[in-house]
N, C-alpha and C positions, 0 to 999 in steps of 0.2 A: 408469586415472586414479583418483585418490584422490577417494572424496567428503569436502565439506565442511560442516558443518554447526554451526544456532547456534538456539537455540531462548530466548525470553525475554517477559518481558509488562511491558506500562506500566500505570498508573491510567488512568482515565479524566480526563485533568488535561492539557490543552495544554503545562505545564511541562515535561511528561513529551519533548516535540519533542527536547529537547536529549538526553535517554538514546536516541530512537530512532536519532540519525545517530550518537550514541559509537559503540550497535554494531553499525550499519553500517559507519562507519570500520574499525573494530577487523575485523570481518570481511573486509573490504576486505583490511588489511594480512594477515589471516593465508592468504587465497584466491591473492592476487596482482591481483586486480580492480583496472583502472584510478582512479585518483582521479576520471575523467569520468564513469563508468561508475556508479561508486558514488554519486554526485552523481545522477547520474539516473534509480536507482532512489532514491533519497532523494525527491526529489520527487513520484513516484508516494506513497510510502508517507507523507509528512510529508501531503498531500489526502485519503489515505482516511482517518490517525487522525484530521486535524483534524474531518472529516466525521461520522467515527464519535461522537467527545467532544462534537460541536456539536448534533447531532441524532440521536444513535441512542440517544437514554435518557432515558426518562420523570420517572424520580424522580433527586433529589440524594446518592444512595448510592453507595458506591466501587465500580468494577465493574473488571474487570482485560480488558486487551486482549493478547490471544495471536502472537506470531510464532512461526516456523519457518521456515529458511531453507537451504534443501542447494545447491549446486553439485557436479552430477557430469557430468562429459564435457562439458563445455561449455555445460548448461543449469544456470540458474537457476531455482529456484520456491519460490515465496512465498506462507507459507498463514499469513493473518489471520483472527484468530478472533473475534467477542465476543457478547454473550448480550445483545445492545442489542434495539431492535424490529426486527422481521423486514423486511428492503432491501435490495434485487436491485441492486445500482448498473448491472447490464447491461440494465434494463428502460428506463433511462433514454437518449429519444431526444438523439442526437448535433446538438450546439445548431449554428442557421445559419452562416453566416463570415458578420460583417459587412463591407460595402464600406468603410467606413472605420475610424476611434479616434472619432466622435461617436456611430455608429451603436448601437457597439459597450457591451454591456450586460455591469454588474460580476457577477461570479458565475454559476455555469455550466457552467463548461470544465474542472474539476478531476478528474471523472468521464472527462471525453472525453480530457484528458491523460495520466491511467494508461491507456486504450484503444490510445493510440497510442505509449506507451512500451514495453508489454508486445507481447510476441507472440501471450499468447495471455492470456484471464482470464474466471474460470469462477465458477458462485457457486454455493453450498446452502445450505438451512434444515433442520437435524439437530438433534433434541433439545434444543431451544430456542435455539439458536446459530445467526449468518450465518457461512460458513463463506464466503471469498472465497482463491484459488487463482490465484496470476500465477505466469506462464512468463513465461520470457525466455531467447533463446540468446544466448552470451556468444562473441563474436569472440577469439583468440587477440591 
């Protein structure tokens, strides 16, 4: 099987949301990835940058956030880069279910949603960088 691959970076600028899904689309169409599919790693990925732009950087200076994205044999993985403060997103406990929508508290579940998208997501701190790592096996 052919691998795939796309490698690109944003600002650290929420604007930047719209260039992450172009090329994820765009990879989408040149891998064969479902439109579902692609949508649902979209949503993983639209939580961690907005995560990263919101709270992983101390001053107001442009910092660049890093993708890599290969498909071979069936697996995807996803390696986010950015040189923000050092943040384990895996150290963060998996929030309660609330019993109901009153119970239920905004914010939270963004972390616990790329958990449960992914197959598998792995983290390091190398040379000043959070270096965050998603698997995911891809269904024919």
């Amino acid at each position: 099987m052919v691998a795939h691959k796309i490698s690109f970076e944003l600002r650290n600028n929420l604007s930047e949301l719209k260039l992450l899904y172009q090329n994820l689309k765009n990879f989408g169409r040149t891998t064969g990835l479902s439109t579902s599919c692609i949508n649902e790693i979209n949503i993983g990925l639209d939580e961690l940058f907005t995560n990263i732009v919101s709270y992983g950087f101390e001053d107001d200076s442009e910092h660049r956030i890093m993708f890599n994205i290969h498909l071979k044999n069936g697996v995807l993985t996803i390696y986010v880069e950015d040189d923000g403060i050092p943040f384990n997103p895996l150290e963060i406990k998996d929030p309660e279910t609330p019993t109901d929508l009153i119970e239920a508290k905004i914010g939270g579940l963004g972390i616990h949603f790329v958990k449960q998208l992914m197959d598998d997501v792995c983290y390091d701190r190398n040379q000043g960088k959070n270096k965050l790592t998603l698997i995911k096996s891809i269904s024919a």
